[in-house]
N, C-alpha and C positions, 0 to 999 in steps of 0.2 A: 383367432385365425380366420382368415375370408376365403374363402370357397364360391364356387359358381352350383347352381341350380343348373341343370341339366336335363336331356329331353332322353327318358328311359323306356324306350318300347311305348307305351300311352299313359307312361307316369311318368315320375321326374324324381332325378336322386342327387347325390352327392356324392364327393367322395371324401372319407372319415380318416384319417392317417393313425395308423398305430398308436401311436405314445398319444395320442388322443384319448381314445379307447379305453386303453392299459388306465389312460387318469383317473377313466368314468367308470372301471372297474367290469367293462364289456369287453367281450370277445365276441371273434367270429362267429357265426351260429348262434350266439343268444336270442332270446326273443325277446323282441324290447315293445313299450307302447309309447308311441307319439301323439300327443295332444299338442292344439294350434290357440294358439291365441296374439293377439294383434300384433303382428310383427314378428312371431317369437314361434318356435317348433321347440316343445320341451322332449326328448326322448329318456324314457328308464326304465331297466331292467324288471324285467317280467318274474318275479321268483317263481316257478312253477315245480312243484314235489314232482320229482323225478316217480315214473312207475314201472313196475315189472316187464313192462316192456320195450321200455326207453331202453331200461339199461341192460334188458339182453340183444338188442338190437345189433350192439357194438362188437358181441360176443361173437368171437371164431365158430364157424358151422360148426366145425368138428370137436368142441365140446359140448357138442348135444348127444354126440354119439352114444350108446348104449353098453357096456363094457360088460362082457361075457358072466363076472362075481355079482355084478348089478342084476343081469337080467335072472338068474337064479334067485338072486335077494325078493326080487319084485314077483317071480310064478311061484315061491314058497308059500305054501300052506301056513295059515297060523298057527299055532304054538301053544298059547297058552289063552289070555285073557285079553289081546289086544284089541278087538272089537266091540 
């Protein structure tokens, strides 16, 4: 496929067509590394371990909430030997 290099704010982009993408196994939002060598821009996918707050980021507020049996569970006295 031929594309044109373009003037992007003080870089310069492209544009990548879907079933492009979908072949190289990228989506939207990945994060990918691009290395340059003569002629040639390689781009690929960045595997980065998702962390705990990547993936509560996506999370509805409102399952953070606190629920009435919770917060009893959480000001409960210990019991027995759990400490």
């Amino acid at each position: 496929m031929k594309t044109n290099i373009r003037k992007w704010g003080n870089s310069a982009g492209t544009i990548i067509p879907v079933p492009m993408l979908d072949a190289a196994g990228i989506a939207l939002g990945d994060k990918v590394n691009i290395e340059a060598k003569t002629g040639t821009l390689i781009m690929t996918l960045v595997d980065e371990p998702m962390t705990l707050g990547d993936l509560l980021a996506d999370s509805p507020k409102k399952s953070f909430r606190i629920l009435e049996e919770d917060q009893d569970w959480i000001d409960a006295k210990p019991s027995g030997r759990e400490i």
